[in-house]
C-alpha positions as CSV (number, residue, x, y, z in Angstrom):
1,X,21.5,21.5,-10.2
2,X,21.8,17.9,-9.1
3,X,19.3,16.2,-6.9
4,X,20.2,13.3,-3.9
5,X,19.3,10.0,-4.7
6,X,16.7,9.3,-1.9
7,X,14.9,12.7,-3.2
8,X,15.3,11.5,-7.1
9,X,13.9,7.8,-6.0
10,X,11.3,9.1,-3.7
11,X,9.5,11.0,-6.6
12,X,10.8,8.4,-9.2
13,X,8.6,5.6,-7.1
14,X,5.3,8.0,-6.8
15,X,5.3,8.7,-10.0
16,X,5.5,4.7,-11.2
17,X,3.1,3.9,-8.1
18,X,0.6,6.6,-9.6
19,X,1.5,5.9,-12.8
20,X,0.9,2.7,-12.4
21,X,-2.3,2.4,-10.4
22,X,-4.1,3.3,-12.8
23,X,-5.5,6.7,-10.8
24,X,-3.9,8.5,-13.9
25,X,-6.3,11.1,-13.9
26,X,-9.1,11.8,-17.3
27,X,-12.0,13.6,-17.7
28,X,-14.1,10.8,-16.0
29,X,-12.1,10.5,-12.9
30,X,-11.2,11.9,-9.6
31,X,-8.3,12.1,-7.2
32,X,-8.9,9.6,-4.5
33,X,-7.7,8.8,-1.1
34,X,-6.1,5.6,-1.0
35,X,-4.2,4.8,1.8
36,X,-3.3,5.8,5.6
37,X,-0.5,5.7,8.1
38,X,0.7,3.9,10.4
39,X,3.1,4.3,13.2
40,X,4.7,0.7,14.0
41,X,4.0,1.1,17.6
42,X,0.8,0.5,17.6
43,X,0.8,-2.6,15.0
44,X,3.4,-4.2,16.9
45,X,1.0,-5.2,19.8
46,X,-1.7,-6.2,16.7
47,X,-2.6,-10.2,16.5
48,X,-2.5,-11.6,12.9
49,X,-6.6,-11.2,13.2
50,X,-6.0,-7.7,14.6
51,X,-3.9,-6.8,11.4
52,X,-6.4,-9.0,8.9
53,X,-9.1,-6.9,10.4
54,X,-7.2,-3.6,10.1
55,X,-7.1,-4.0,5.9
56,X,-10.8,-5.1,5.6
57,X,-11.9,-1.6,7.5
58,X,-9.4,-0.7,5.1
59,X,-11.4,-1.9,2.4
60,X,-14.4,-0.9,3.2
61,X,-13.2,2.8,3.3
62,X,-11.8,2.0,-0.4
63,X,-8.4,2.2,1.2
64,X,-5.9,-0.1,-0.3
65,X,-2.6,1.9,0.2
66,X,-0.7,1.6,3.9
67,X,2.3,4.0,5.1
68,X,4.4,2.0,7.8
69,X,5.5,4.9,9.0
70,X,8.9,4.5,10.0
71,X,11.4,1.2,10.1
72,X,14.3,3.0,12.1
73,X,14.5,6.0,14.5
74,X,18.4,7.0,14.0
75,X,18.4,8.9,16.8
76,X,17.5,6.2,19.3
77,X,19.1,3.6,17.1
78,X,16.7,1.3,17.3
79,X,14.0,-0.7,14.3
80,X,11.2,-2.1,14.1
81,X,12.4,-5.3,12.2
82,X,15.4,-7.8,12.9
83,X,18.1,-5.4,11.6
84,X,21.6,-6.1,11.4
85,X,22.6,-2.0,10.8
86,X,25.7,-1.7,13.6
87,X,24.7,-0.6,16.7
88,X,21.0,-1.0,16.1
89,X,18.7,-3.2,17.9
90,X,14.8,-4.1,17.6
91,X,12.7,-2.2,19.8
92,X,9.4,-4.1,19.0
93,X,8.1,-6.9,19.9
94,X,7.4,-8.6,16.7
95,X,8.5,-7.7,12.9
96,X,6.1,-5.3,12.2
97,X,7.0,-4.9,8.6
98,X,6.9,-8.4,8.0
99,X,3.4,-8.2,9.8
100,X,1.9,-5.5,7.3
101,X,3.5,-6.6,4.4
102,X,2.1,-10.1,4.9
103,X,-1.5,-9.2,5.4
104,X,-1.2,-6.9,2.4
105,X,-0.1,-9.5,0.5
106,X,-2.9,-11.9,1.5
107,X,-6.0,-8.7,0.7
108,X,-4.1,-7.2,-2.4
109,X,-3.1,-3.8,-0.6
110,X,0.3,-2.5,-1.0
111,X,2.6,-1.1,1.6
112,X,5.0,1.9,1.4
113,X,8.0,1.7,4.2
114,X,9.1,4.4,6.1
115,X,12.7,5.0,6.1
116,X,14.2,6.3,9.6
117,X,12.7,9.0,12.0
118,X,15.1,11.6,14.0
119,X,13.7,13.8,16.5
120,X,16.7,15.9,15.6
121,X,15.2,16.6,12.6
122,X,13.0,19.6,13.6
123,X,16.1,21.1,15.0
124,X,18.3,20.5,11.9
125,X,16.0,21.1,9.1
126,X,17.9,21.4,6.5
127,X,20.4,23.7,8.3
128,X,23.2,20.8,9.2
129,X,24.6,19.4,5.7
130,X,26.9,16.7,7.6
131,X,23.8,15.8,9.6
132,X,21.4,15.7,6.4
133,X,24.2,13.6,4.6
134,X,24.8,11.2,7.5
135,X,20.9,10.6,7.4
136,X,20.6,10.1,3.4
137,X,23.5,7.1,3.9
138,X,21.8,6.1,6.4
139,X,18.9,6.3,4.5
140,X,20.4,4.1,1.9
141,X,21.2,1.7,4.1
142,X,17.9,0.8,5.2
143,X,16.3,0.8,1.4
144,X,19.2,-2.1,1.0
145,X,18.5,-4.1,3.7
146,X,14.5,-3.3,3.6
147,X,14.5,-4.7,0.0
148,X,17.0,-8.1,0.9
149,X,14.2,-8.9,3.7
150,X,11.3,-7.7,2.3
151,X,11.4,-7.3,-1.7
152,X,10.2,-10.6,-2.7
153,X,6.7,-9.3,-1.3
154,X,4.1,-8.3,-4.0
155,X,2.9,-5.8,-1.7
156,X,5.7,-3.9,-1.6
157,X,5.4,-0.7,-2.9
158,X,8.1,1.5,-2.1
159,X,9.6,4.0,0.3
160,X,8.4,6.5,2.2
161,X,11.2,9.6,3.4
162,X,9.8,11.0,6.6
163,X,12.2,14.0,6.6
164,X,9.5,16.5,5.0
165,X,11.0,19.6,3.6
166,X,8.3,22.3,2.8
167,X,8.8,24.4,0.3
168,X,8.0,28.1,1.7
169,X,11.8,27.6,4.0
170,X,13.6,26.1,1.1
171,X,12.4,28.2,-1.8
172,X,15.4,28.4,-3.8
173,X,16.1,24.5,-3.3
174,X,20.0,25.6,-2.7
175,X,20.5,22.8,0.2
176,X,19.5,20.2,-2.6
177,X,22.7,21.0,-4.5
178,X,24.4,20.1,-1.3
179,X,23.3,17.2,-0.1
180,X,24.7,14.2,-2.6
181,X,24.3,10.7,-1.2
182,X,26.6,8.4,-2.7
183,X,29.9,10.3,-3.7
């Protein structure tokens, strides 16, 4: 059985970020929550105070771990960064991801970017291959230019997939061995 890229770097990137954060559980410790979400939307209209605010209630929840939601919604073609994808424009305000990633990098948190939404999604599942496949390049696409804008930020953590497949539908994993990425 092989696996898609975005799947096998997904689960490559929480295990080093887990590994690595030293939340390895022993006897002494506990799972803990670390982080939150955020959709874009409402960071975009944040000030720089607004967003240096947002981490320190952060903080004091012993939060220290932010999910930008999404960077791209593929359906309406639009991001939340200056993005140079073709036929993509920004539909914020301000550079969101910049925005969070900045803050975070001033109060030690780390950021995790959301690839692309797609309404479609919940009427695709993982029924339409050609659709999943279009989505995973698409996907790869992002990762590349997300990491030439963004990677020299310490903050950066890593990626977040937003296409969620449960594993009660897709028991046997068979659309797995379908989907490959980069061919």
């Amino acid at each position: 059985m092989s696996i898609s890229v975005p799947y096998a770097v997904l689960w490559l990137l929480l295990v080093a970020s887990y590994a690595s954060s030293g939340l390895a559980q022993t006897q002494e410790t506990r799972p803990a929550l670390r982080g939150s979400f955020l959709q874009p939307d409402l960071g975009d209209s944040w000030t720089s105070q607004q967003w240096k605010q947002e981490f320190s209630y952060m903080k004091k929840a012993g939060l220290d771990q932010m999910v930008l939601q999404w960077t791209v919604d593929s359906n309406a073609k639009t991001a939340i960064y200056p993005t140079a994808l073709p036929g993509y424009t920004q539909s914020t305000q301000n550079d969101v991801a910049e925005r969070a990633l900045c803050t975070a990098d001033e109060t030690g948190a780390q950021i995790y970017l959301g690839l692309q939404i797609n309404e479609d999604w919940w009427q695709k599942y993982t029924e339409d291959v050609p659709w999943l496949k279009r989505e995973a390049k698409l996907a790869n696409a992002i990762v590349d230019e997300l990491w030439k804008r963004y990677g020299r930020h310490p903050s950066l953590a890593g990626w977040y997939l937003a296409f969620e497949v449960d594993n009660i539908n897709e028991a046997a994993w068979t659309f797995v061995d379908e989907v490959k990425v980069r061919q």
